[in-house]
N, CA, C and O atoms as a Maestro MAE file, in Angstrom:
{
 s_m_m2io_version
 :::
 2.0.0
}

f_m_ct {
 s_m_title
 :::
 protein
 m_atom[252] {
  # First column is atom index #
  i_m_mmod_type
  r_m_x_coord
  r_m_y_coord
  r_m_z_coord
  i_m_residue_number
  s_m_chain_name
  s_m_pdb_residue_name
  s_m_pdb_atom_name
  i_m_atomic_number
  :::
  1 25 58.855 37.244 46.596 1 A "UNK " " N  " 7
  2 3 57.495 37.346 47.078 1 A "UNK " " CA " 6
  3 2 57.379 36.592 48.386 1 A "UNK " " C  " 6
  4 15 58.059 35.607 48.679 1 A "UNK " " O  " 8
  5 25 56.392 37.187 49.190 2 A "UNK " " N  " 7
  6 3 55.948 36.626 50.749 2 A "UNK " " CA " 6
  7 2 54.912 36.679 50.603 2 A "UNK " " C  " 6
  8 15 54.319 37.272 49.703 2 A "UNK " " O  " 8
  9 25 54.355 35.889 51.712 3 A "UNK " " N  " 7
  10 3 52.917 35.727 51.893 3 A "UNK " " CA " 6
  11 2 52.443 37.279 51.732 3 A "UNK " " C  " 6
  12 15 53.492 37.919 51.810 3 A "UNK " " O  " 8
  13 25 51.668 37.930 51.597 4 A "UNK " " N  " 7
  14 3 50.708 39.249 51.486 4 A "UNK " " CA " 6
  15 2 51.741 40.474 51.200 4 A "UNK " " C  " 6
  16 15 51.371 41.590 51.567 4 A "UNK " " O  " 8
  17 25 53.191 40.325 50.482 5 A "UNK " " N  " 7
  18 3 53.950 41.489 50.142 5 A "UNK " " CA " 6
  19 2 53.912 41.339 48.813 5 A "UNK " " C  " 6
  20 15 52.917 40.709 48.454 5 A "UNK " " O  " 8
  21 25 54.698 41.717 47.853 6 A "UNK " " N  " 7
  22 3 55.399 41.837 47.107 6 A "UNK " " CA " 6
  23 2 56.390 42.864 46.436 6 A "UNK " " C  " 6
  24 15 55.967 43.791 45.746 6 A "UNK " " O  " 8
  25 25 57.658 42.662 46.661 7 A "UNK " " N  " 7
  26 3 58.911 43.229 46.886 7 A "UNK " " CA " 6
  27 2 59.592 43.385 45.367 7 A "UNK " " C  " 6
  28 15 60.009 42.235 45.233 7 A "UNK " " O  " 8
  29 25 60.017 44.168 43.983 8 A "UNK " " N  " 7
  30 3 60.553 44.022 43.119 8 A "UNK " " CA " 6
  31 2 61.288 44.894 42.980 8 A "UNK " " C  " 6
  32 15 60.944 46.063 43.149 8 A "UNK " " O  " 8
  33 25 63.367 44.268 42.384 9 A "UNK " " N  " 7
  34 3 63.969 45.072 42.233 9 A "UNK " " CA " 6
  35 2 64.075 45.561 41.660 9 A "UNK " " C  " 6
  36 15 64.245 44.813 40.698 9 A "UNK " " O  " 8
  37 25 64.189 47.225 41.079 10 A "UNK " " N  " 7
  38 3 63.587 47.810 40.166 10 A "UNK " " CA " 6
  39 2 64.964 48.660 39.967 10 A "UNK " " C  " 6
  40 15 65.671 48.906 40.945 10 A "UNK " " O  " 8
  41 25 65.297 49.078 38.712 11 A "UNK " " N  " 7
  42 3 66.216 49.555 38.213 11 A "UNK " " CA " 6
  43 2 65.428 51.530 37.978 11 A "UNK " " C  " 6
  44 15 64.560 51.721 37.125 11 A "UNK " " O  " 8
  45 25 65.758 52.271 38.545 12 A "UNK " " N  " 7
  46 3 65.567 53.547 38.354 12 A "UNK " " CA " 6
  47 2 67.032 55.123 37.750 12 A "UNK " " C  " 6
  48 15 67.930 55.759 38.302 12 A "UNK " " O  " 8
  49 25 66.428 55.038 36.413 13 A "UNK " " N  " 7
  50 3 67.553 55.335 35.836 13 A "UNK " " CA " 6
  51 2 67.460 57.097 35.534 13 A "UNK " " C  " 6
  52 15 66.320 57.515 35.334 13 A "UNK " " O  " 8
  53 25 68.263 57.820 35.506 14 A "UNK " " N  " 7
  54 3 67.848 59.229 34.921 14 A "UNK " " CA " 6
  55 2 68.729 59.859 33.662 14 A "UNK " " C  " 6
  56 15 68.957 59.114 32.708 14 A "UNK " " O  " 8
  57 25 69.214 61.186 33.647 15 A "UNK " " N  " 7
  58 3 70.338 61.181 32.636 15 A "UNK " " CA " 6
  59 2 71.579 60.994 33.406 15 A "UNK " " C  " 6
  60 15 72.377 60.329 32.745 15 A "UNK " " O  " 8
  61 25 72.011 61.318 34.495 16 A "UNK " " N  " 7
  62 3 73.090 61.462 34.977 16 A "UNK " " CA " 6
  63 2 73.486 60.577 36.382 16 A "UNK " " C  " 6
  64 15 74.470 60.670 37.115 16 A "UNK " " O  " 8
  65 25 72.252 59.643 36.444 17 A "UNK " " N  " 7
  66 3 72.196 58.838 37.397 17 A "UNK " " CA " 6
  67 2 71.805 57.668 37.418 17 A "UNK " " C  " 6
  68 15 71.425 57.514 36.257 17 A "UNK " " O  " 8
  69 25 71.537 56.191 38.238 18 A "UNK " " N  " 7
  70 3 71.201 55.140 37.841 18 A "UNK " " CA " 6
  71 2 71.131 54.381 39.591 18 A "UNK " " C  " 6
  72 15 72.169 54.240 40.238 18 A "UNK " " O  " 8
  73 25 70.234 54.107 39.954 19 A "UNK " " N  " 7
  74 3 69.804 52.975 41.072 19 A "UNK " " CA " 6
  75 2 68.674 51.931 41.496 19 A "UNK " " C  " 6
  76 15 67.450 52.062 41.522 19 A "UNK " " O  " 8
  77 25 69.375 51.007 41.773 20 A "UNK " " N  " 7
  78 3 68.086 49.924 41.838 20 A "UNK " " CA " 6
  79 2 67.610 49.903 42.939 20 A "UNK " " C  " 6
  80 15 68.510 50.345 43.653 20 A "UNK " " O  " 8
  81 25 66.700 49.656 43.602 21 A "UNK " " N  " 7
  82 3 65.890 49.641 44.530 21 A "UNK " " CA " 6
  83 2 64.802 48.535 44.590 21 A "UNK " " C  " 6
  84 15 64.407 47.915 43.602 21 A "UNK " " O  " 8
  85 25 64.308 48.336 46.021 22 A "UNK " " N  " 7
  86 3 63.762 47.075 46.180 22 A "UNK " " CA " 6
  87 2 62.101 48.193 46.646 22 A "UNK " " C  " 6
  88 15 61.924 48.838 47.680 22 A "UNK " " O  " 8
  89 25 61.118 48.040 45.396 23 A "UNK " " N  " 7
  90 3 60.015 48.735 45.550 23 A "UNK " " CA " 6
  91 2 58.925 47.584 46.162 23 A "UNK " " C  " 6
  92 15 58.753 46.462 45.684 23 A "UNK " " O  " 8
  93 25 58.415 48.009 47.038 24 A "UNK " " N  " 7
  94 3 57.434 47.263 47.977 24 A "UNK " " CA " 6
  95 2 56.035 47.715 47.413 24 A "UNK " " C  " 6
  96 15 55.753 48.895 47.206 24 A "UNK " " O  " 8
  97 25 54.969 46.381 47.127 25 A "UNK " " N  " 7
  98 3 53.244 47.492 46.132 25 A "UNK " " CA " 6
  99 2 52.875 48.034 47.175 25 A "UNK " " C  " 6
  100 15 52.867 47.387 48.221 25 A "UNK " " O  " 8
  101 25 52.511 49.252 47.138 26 A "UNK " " N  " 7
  102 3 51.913 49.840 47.673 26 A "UNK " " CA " 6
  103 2 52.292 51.029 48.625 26 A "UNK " " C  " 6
  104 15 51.574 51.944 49.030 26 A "UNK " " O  " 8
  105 25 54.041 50.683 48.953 27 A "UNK " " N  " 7
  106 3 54.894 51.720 49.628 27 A "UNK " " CA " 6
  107 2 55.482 52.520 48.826 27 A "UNK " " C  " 6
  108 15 56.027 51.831 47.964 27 A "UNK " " O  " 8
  109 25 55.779 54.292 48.538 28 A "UNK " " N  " 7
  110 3 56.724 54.876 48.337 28 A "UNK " " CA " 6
  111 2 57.918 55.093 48.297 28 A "UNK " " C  " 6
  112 15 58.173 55.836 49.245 28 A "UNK " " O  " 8
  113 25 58.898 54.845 47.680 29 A "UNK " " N  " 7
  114 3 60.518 55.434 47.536 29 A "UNK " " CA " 6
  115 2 60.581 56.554 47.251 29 A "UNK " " C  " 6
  116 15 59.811 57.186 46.529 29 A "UNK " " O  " 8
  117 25 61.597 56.944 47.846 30 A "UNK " " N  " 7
  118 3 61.730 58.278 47.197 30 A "UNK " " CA " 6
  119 2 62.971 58.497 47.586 30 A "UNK " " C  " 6
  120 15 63.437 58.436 48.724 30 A "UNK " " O  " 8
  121 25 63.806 58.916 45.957 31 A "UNK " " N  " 7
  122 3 65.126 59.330 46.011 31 A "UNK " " CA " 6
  123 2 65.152 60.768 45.038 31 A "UNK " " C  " 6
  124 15 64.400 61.159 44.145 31 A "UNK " " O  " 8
  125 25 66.301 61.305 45.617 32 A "UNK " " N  " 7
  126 3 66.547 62.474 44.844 32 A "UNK " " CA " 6
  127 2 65.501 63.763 44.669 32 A "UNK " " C  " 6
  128 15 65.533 64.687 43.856 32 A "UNK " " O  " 8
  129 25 64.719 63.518 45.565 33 A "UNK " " N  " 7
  130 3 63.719 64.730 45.399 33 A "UNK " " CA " 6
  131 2 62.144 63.874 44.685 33 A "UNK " " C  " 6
  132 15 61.018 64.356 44.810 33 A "UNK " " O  " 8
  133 25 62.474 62.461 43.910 34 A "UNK " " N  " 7
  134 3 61.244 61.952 43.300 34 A "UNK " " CA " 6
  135 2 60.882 61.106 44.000 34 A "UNK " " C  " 6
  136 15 61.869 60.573 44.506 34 A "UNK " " O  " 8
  137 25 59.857 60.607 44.370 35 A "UNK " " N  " 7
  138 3 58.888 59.597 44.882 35 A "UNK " " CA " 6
  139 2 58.350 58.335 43.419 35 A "UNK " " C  " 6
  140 15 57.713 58.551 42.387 35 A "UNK " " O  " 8
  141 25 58.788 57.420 43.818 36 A "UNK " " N  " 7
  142 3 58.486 56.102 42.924 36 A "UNK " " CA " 6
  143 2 57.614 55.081 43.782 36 A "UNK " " C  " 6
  144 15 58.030 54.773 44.899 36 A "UNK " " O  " 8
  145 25 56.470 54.568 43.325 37 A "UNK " " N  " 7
  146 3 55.838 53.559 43.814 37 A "UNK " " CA " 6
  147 2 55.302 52.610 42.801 37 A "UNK " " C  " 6
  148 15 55.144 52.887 41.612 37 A "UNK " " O  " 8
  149 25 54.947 51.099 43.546 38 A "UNK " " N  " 7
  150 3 54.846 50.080 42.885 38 A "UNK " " CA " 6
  151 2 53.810 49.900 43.160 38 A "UNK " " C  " 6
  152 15 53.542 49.440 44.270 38 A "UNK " " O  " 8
  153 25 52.465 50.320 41.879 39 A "UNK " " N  " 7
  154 3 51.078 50.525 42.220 39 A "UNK " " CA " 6
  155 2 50.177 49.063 41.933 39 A "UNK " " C  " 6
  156 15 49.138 48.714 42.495 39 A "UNK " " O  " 8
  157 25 50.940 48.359 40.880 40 A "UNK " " N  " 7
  158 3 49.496 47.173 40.820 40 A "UNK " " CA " 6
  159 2 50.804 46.035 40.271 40 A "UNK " " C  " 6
  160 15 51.919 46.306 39.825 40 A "UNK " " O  " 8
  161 25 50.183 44.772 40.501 41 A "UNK " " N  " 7
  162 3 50.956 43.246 39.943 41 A "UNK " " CA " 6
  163 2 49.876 42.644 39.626 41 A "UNK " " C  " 6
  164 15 48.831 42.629 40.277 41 A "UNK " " O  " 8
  165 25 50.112 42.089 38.538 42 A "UNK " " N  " 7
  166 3 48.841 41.023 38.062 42 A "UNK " " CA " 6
  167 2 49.855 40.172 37.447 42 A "UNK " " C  " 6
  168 15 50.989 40.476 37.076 42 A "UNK " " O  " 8
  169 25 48.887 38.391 37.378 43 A "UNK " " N  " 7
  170 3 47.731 38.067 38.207 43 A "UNK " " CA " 6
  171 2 47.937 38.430 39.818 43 A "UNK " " C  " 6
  172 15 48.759 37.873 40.546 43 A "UNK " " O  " 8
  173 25 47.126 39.355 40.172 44 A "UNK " " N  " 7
  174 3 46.837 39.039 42.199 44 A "UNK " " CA " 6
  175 2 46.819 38.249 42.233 44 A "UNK " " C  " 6
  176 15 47.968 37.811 42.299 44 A "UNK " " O  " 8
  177 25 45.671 37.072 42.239 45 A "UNK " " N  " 7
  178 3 45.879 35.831 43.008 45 A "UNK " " CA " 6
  179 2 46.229 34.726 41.903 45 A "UNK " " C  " 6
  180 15 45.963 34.610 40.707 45 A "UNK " " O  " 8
  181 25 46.915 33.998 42.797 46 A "UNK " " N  " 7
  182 3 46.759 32.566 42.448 46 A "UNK " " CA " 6
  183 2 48.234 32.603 40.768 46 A "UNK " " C  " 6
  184 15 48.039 31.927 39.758 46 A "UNK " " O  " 8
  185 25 48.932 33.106 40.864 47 A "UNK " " N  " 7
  186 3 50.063 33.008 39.808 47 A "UNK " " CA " 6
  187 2 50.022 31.455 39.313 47 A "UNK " " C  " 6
  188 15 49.643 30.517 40.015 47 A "UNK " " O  " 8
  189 25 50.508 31.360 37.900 48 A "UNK " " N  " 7
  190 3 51.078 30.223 37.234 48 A "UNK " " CA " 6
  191 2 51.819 28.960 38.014 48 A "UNK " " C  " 6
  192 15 51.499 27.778 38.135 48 A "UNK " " O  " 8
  193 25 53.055 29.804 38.532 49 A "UNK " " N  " 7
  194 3 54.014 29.234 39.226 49 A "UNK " " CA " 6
  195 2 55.201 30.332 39.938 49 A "UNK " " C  " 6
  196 15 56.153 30.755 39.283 49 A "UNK " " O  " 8
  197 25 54.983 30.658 41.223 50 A "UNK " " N  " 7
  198 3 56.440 31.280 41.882 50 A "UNK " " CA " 6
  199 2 57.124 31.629 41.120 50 A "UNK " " C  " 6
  200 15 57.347 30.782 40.255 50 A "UNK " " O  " 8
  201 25 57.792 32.878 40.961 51 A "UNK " " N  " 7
  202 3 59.503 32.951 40.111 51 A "UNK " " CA " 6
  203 2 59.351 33.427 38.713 51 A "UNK " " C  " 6
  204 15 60.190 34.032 38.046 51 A "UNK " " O  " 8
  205 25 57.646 32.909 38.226 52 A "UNK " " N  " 7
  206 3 57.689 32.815 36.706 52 A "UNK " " CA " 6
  207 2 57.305 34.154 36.488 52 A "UNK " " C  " 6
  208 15 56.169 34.628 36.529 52 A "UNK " " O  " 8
  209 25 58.773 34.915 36.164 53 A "UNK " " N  " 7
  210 3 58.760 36.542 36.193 53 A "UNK " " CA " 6
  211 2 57.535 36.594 35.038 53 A "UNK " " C  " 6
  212 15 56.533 37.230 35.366 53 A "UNK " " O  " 8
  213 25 57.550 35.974 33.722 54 A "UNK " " N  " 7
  214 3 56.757 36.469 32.794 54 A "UNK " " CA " 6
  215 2 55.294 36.302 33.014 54 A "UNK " " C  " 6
  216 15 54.651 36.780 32.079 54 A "UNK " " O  " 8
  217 25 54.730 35.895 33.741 55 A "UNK " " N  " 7
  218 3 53.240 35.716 34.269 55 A "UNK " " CA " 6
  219 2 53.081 37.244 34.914 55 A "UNK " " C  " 6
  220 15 51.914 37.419 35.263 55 A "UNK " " O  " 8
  221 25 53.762 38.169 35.119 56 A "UNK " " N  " 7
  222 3 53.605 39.020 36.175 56 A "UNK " " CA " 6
  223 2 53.575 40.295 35.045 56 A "UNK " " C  " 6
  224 15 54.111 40.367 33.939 56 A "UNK " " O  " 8
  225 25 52.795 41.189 35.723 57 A "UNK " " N  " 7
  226 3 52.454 42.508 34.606 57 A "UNK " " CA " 6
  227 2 52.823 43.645 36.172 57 A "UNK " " C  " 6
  228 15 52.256 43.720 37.262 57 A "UNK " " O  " 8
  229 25 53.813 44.254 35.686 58 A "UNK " " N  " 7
  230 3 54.108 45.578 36.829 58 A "UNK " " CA " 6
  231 2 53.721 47.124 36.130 58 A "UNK " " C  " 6
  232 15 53.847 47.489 34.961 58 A "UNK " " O  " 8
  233 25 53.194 47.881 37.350 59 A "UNK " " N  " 7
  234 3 52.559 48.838 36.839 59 A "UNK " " CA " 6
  235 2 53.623 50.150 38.134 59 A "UNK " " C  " 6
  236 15 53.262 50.156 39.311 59 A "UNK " " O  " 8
  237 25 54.156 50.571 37.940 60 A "UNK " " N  " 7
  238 3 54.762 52.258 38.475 60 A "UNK " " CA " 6
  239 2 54.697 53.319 38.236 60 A "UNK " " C  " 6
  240 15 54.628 53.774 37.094 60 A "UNK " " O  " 8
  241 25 54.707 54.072 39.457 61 A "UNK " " N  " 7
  242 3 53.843 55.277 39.000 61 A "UNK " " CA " 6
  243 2 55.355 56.177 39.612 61 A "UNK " " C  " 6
  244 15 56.061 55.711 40.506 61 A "UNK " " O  " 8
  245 25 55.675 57.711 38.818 62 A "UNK " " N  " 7
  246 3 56.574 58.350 39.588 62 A "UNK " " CA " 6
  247 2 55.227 59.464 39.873 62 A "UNK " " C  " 6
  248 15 54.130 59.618 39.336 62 A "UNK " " O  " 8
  249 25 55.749 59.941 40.689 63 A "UNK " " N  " 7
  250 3 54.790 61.254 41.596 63 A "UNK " " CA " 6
  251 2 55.543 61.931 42.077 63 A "UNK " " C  " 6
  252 15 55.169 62.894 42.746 63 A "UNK " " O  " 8
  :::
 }
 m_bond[251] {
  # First column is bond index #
  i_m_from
  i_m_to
  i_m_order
  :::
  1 1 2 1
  2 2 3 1
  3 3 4 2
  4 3 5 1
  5 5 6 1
  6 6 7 1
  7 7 8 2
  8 7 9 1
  9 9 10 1
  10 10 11 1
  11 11 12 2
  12 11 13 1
  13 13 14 1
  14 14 15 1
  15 15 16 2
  16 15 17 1
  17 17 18 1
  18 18 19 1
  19 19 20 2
  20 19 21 1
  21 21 22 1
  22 22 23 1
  23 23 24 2
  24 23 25 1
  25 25 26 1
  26 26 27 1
  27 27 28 2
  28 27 29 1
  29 29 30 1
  30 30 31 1
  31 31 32 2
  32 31 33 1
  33 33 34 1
  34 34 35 1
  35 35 36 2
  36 35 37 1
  37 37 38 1
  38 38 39 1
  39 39 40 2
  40 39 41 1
  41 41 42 1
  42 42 43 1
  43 43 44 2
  44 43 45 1
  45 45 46 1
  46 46 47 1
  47 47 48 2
  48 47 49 1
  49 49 50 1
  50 50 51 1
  51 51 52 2
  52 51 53 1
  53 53 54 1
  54 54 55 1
  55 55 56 2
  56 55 57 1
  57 57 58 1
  58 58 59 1
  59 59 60 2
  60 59 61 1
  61 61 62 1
  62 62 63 1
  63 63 64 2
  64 63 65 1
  65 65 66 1
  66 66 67 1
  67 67 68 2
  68 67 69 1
  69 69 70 1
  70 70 71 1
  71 71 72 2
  72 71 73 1
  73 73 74 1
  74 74 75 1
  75 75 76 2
  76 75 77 1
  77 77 78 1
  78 78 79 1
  79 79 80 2
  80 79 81 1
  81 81 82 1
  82 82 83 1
  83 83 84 2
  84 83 85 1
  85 85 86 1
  86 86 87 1
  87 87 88 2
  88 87 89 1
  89 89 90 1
  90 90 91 1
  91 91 92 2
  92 91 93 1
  93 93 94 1
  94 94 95 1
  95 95 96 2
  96 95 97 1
  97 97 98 1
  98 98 99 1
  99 99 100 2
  100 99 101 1
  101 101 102 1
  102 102 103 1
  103 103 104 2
  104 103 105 1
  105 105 106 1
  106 106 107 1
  107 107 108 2
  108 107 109 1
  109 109 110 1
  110 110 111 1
  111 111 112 2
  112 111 113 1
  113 113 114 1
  114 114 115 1
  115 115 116 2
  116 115 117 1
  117 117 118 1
  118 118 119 1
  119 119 120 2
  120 119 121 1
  121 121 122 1
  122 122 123 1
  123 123 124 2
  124 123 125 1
  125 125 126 1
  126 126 127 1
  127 127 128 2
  128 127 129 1
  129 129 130 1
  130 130 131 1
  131 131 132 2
  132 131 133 1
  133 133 134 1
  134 134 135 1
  135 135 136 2
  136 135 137 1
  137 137 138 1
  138 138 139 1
  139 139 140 2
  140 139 141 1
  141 141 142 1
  142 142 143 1
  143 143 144 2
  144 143 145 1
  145 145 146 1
  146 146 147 1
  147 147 148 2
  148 147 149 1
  149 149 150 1
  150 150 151 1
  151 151 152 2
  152 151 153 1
  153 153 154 1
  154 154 155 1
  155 155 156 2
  156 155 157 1
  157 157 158 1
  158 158 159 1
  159 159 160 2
  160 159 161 1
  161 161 162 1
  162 162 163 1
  163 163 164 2
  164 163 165 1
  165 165 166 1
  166 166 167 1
  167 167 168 2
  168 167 169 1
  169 169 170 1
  170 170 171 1
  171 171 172 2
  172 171 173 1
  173 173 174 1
  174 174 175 1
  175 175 176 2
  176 175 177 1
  177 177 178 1
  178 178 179 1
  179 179 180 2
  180 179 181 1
  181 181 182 1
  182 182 183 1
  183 183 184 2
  184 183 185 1
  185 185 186 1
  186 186 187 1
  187 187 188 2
  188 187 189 1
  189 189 190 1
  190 190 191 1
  191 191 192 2
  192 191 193 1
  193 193 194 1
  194 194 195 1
  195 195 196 2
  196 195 197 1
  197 197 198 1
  198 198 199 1
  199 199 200 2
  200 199 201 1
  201 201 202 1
  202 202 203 1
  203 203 204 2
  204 203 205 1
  205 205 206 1
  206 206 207 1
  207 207 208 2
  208 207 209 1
  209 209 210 1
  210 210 211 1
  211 211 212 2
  212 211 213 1
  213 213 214 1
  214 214 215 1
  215 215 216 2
  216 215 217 1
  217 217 218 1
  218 218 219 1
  219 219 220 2
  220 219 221 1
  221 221 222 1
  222 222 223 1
  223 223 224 2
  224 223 225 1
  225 225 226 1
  226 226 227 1
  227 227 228 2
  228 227 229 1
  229 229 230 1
  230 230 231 1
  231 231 232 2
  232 231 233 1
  233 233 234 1
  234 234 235 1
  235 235 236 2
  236 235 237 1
  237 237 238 1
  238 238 239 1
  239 239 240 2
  240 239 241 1
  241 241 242 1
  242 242 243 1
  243 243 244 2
  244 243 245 1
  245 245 246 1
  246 246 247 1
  247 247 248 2
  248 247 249 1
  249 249 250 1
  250 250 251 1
  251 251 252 2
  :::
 }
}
């Protein structure tokens, strides 16, 4: 995490395929013909503590 980003590496798996990727909220990926985005993180503001993956709720959308 950076000041006003947030960047998570995300494991995107299919039947015959498998890649991780670094999904940015609010930007699109798109591999293989699919588009993946990283639509919401909670808490927005003000987290527990940096790092503390389990405070964090991720929400992705494929389109």
């Amino acid at each position: 995490m950076q000041a006003g980003t947030i960047t998570v590496s995300t494991r995107i798996t299919a039947t015959h395929w498998a890649q991780t990727a670094p999904l940015t909220l609010g930007k699109p990926y798109d591999v293989l013909g699919r588009t993946y985005e990283l639509v919401s993180v909670t808490p927005g503001n003000a987290p527990p503590s940096v790092g503390d993956t389990a405070a964090y709720r991720f929400v992705f959308a494929r389109k």
